[in-house]
C-alpha positions as CSV (number, residue, x, y, z in Angstrom):
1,X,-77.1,61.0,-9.2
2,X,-74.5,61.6,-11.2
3,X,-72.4,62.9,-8.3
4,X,-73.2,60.0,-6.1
5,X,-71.7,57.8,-9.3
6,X,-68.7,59.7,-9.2
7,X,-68.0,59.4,-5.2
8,X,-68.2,55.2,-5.7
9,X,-65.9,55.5,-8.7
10,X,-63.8,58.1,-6.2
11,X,-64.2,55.2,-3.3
12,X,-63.7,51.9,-5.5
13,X,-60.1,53.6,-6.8
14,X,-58.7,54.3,-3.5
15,X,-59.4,50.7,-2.5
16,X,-57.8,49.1,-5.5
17,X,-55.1,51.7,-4.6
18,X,-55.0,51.3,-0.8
19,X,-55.0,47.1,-1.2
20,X,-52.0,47.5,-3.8
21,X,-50.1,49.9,-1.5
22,X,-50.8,47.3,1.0
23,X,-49.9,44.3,-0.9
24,X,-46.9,46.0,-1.6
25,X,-45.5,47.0,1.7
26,X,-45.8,43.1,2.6
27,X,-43.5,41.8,-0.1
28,X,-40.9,44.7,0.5
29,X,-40.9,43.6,4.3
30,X,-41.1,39.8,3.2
31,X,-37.9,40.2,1.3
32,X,-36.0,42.7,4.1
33,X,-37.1,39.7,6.6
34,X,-36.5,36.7,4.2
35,X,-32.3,35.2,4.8
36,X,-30.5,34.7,1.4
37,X,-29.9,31.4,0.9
38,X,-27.4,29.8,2.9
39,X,-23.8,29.8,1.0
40,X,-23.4,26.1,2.2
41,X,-26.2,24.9,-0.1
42,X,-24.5,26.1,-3.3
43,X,-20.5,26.3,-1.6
44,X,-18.3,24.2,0.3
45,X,-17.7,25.6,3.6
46,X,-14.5,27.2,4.0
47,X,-11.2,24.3,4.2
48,X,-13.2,21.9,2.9
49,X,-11.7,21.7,-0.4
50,X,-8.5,21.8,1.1
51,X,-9.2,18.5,3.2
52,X,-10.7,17.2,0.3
53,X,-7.9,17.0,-2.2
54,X,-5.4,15.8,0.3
55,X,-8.2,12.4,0.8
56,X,-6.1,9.7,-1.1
57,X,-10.2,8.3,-1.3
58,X,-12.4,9.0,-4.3
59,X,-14.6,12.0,-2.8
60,X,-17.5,13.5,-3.8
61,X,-19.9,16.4,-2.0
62,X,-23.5,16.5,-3.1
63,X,-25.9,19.6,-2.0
64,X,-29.1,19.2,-1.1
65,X,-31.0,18.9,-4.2
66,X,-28.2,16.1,-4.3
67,X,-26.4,17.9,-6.8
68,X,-21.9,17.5,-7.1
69,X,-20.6,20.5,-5.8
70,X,-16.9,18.5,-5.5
71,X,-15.8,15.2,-7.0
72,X,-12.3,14.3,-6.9
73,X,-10.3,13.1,-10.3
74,X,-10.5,9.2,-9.0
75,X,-14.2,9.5,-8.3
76,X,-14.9,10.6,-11.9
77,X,-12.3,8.0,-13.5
78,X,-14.3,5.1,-11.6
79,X,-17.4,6.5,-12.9
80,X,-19.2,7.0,-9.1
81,X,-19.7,11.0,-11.2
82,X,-20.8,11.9,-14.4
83,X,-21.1,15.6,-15.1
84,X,-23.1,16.9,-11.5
85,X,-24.4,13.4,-10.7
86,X,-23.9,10.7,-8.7
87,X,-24.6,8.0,-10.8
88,X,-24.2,5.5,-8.3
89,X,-28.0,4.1,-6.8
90,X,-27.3,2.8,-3.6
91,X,-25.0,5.8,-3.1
92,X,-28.0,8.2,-3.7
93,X,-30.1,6.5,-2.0
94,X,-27.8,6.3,0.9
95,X,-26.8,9.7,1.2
96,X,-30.3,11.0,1.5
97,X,-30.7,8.5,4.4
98,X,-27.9,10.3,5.9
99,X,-28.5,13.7,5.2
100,X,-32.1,12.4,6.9
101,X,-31.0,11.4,10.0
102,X,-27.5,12.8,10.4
103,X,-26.3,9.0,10.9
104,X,-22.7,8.0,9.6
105,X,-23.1,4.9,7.4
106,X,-21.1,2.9,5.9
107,X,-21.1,-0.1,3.3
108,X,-19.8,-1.9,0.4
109,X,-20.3,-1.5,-3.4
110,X,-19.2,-3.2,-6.6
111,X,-18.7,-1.1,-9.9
112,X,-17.9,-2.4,-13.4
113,X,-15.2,0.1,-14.5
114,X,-14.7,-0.1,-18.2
115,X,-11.3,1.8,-18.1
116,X,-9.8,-0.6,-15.9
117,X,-10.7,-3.6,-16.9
118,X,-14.3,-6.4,-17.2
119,X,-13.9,-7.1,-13.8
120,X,-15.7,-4.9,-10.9
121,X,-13.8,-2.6,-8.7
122,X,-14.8,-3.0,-5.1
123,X,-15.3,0.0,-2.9
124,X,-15.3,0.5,0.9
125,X,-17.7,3.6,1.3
126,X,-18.6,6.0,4.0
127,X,-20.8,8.5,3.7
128,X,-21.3,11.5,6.6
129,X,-23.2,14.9,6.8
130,X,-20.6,17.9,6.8
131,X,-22.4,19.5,9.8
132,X,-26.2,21.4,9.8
133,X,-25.6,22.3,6.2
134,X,-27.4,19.8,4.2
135,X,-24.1,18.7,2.8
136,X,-23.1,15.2,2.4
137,X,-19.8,13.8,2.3
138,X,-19.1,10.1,0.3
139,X,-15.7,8.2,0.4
140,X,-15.0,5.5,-1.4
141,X,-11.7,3.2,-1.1
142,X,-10.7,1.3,-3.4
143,X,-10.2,-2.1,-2.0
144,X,-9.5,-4.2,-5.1
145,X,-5.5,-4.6,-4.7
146,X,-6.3,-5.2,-0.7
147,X,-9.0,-8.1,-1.7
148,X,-6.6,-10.0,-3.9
149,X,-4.1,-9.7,-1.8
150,X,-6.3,-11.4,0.7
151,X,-7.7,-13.7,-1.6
152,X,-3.3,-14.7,-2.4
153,X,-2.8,-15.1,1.3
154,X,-5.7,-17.6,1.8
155,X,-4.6,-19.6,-0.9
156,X,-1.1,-19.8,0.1
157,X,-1.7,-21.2,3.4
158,X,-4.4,-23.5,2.5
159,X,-1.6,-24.4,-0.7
160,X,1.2,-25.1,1.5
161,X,-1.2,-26.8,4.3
162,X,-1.6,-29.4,1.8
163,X,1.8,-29.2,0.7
164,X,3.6,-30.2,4.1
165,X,0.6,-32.2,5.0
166,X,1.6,-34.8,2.0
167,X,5.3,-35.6,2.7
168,X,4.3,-35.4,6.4
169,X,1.5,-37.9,6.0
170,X,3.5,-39.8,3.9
171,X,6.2,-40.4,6.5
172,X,4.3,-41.4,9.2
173,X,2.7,-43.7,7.2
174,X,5.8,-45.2,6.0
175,X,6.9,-45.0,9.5
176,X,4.1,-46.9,10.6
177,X,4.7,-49.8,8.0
178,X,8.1,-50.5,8.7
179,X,7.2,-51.1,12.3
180,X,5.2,-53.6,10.8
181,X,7.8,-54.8,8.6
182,X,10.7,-55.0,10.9
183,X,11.0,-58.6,10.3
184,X,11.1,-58.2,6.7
185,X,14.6,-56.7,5.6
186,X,13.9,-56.4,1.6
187,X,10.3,-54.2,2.4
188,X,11.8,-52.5,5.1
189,X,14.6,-51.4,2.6
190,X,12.1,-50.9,-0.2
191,X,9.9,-48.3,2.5
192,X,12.9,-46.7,3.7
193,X,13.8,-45.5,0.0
194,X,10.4,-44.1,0.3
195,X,11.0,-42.6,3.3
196,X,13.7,-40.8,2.0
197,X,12.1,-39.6,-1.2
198,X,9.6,-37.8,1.1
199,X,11.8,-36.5,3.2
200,X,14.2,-34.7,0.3
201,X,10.2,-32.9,-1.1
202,X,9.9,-31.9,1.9
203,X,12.9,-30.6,2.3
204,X,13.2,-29.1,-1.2
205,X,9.5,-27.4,-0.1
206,X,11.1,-25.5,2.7
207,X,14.1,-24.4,1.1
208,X,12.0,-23.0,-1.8
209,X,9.3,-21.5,1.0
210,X,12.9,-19.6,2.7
211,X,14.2,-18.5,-1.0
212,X,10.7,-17.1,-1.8
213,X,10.5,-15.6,1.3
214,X,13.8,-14.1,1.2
215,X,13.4,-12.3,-2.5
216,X,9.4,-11.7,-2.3
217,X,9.0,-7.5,-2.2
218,X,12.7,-7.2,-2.3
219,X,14.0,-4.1,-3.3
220,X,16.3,-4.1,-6.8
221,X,19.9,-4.7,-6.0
222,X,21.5,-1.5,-5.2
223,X,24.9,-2.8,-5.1
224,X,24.8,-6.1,-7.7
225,X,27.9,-8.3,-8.5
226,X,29.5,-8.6,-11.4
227,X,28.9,-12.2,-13.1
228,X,29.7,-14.2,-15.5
229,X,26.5,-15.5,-17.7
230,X,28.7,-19.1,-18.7
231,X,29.3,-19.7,-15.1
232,X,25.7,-19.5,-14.0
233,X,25.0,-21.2,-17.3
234,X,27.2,-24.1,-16.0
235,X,26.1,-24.3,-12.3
236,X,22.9,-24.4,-13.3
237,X,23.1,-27.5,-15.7
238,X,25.4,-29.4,-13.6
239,X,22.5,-29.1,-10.9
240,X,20.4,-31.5,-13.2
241,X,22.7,-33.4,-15.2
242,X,22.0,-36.6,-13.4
243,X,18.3,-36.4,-14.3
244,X,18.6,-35.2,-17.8
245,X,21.3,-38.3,-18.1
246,X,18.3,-40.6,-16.4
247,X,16.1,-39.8,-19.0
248,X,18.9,-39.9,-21.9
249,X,18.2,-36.0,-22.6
250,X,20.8,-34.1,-24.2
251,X,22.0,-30.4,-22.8
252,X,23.1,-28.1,-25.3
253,X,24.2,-24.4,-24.7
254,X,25.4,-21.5,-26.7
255,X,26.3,-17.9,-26.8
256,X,27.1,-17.6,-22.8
257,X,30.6,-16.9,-23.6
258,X,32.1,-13.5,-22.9
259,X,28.8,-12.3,-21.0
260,X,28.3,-10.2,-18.5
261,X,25.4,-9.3,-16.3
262,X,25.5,-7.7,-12.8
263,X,23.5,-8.9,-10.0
264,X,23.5,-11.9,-7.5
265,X,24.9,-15.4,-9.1
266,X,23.1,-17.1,-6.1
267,X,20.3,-16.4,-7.0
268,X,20.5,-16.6,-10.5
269,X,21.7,-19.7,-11.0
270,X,18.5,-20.9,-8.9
271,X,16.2,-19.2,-11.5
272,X,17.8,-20.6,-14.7
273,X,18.3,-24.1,-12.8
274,X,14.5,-23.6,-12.0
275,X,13.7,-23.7,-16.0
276,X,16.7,-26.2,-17.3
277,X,14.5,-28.8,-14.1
278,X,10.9,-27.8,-15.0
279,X,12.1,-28.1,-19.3
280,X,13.9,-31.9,-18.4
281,X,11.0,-33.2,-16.1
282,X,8.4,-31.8,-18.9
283,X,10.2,-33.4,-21.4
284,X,10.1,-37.1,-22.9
285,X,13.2,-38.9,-22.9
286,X,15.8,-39.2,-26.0
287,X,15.0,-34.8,-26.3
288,X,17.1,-31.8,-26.1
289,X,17.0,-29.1,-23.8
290,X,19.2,-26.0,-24.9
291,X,20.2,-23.1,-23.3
292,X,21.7,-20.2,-25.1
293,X,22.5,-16.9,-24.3
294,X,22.5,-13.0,-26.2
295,X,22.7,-9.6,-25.8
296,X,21.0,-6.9,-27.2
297,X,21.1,-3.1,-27.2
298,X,19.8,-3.1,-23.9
299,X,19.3,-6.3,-22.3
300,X,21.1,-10.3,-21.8
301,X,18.4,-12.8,-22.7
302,X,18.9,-15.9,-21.8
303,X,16.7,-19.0,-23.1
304,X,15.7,-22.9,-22.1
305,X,14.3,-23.9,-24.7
306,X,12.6,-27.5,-24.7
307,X,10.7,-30.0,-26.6
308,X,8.4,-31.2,-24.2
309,X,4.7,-31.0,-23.9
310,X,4.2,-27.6,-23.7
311,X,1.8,-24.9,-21.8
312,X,-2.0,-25.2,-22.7
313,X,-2.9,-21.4,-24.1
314,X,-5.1,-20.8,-20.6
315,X,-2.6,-21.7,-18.2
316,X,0.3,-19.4,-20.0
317,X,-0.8,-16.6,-17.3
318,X,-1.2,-18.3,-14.3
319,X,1.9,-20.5,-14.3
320,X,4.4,-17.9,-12.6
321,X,2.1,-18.0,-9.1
322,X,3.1,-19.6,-6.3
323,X,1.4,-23.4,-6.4
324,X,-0.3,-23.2,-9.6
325,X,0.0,-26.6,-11.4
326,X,-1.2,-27.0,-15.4
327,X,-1.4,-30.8,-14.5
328,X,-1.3,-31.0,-10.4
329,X,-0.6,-35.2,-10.7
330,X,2.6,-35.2,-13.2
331,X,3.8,-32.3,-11.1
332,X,3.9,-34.1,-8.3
333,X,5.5,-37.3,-9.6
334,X,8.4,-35.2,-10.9
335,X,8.6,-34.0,-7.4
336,X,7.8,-30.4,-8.2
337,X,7.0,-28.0,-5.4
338,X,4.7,-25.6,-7.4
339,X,7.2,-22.7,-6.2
340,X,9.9,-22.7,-9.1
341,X,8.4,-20.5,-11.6
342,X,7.1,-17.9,-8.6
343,X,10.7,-17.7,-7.4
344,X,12.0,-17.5,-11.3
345,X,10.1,-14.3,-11.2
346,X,10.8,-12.6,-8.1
347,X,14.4,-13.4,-8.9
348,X,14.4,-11.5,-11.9
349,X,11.8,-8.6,-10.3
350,X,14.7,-8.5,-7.6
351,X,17.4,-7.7,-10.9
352,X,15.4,-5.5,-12.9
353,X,14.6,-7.8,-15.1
354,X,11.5,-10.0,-16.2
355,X,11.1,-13.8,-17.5
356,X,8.7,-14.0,-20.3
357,X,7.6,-17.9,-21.6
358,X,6.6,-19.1,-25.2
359,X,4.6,-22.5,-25.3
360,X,2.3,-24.5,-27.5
361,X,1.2,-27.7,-26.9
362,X,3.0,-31.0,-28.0
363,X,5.5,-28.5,-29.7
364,X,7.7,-27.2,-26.3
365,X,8.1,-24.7,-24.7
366,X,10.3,-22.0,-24.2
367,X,11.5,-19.9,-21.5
368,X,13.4,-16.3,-21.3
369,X,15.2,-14.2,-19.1
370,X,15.8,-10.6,-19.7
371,X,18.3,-8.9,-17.9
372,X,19.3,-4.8,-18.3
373,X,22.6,-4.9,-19.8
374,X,25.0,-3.0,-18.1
375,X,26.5,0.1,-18.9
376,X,30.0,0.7,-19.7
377,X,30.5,2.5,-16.2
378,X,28.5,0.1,-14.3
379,X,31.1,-2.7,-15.8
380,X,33.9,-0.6,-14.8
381,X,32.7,0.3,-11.5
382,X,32.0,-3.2,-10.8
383,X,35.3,-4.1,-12.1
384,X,37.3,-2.0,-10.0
385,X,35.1,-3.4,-6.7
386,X,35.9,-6.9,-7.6
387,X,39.9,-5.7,-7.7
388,X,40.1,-4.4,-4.8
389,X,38.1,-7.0,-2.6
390,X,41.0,-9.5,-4.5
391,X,43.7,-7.5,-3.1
392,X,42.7,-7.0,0.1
């Protein structure tokens, strides 16, 4: 009995040790059979990374557990990546779709980025599989500057639709009446004054359209002219003498004497005679309108000063862009184009220089330009230029 006891013991032992001697030759040929994961799961493939940072596009690679293997700088700025993550929703979500189905998509996204501002930043996005890996690539273009650029050109046709369509209208109008009139001398006279007002806006609507035109995304002066800050002072009051004399307003200047600035007089006699108009049409009659001029360590300021009815607080940003009008009705019956403050600061864009405006209502307003002073040798240089085109 007892021996029989002992052979099961004997028999139950070599099972345990046969099923373990089993058990273990099927994980060691489990693991020699099983791949290692592929590299492309946890790695980008090889050039990759390369391409990557050469994309001018935010980019970011997710895995497939849709972890960040690679976010560019720009990506992580706009906050699309925190840390490993796409933060982004309907990025996620569309990613997976892709890495589904293998399908480029494409779309359009919004994202409020703190660091640049409480508006959103608008993205063009494409997102694509990098081959079998499980990879997915995601672009995303910034097309904020390209939107408002759009959103600019709409308005400016649609603004200067409407202003050619008025004087246009007008004349045909007038045209139209005087026909009418012909056997009337003293209204035929009367709407051929009219006629003639319209036809000097329209006129003064295209030259400002050509000037605009003609500075707009110019390039600095590379080779400026040397001017004297009196004489544009001078031109540019002269230009609007008659109507400051209409309205009994008197024109002061001081400190233009002895200054120098380099650049085009052309056009910046156009700028300040821009301000010294805008400062007597603003302006209730029996005022004063000065103009004075300074230097300083580093730039020639000059200023209109005025004491007409100044900018309201919300308008003080907007008033430089092309058509913008605080009050669209008095513009128009000073015979304003809505384009003399836009080309006041392309003018001074074009010399390097900036115009800057202080206003408060019913107290005036008042308007700077800021030139870069020149240096010594830039006089000089200009100097000798000027000689020598008088000689020859």
């Amino acid at each position: 009995m007892q021996g029989e006891l002992l052979s099961a013991i004997a028999g139950l032992v070599g099972l345990v040790t046969g099923v373990a001697a089993g058990l273990a030759f099927r994980f060691s040929e489990r693991g020699r059979n099983t791949t290692p994961a592929s590299p492309a799961q946890s790695e980008l493939p090889a050039g990759v990374a390369e391409v990557l940072a050469a994309l001018p596009s935010s980019a970011v690679v997710l895995d497939s557990a849709d972890r960040v293997l690679r976010a560019s700088s720009a990506a992580r700025a706009y906050g699309i990546v925190r840390g490993s993550e796409l933060v982004i929703g309907d990025l996620l979500a569309l990613a997976r779709q892709v890495r589904r189905d293998g399908v480029i998509r494409e779309t359009e996204i919004e994202v409020a980025v703190r660091k640049f501002g409480p508006d959103a930043t608008s993205f063009a996005v494409r997102v694509a599989p990098l081959g079998g890996t499980g990879l997915v690539l995601v672009l995303a273009e910034d097309q904020t500057e390209r939107r408002r650029v759009e959103a600019v050109r709409r308005d400016f046709v649609a603004n200067i639709s409407h202003e050619l369509k008025t004087p246009i209208g007008a004349l045909s109008l007038l045209a139209e009446t005087i026909t009418d009139a012909s056997d009337d001398p003293e209204a035929v006279r009367r709407f051929t004054g009219r006629m003639q007002q319209e036809t000097s806006r329209l006129t003064s609507v295209i030259q400002d359209l050509i000037t605009l035109s003609r500075i707009q995304g110019a390039e600095p002066m590379a080779d400026p002219e040397r001017i004297d800050v009196e004489t544009v002072v001078e031109e540019a009051l002269d230009a609007v003498r008659t109507t400051a004399d209409t309205k009994e307003i008197e024109l002061v200047t001081s400190g233009a004497e002895g200054i120098v600035a380099l650049g085009d007089e052309g056009l910046l006699v156009t700028a300040l005679r821009n301000l010294v108009a805008n400062a007597v049409a603003y302006s209730p009659e029996r005022t004063r309108v000065s103009v004075m001029a300074q230097t300083t360590d580093t730039e020639i300021e000059i200023s209109v000063a005025d004491q007409g009815i100044g900018i309201p607080a919300q308008d003080l940003e907007r008033i430089f862009e092309r058509f913008y009008r605080v009050d669209a009705a008095r513009s128009r019956a000073t015979g304003g184009t809505g384009l003399g403050l836009a080309i006041v600061k392309h003018i001074m864009t074009h010399h390097r220089g900036e115009v800057t405006v202080w206003s408060k209502e019913g107290s005036g307003s008042t308007f700077t330009l800021r030139l870069p002073r020149p240096e010594p040798r830039e006089q000089t240089h200009s100097e000798d230029t000027t000689e020598r085109e008088a000689a020859q």
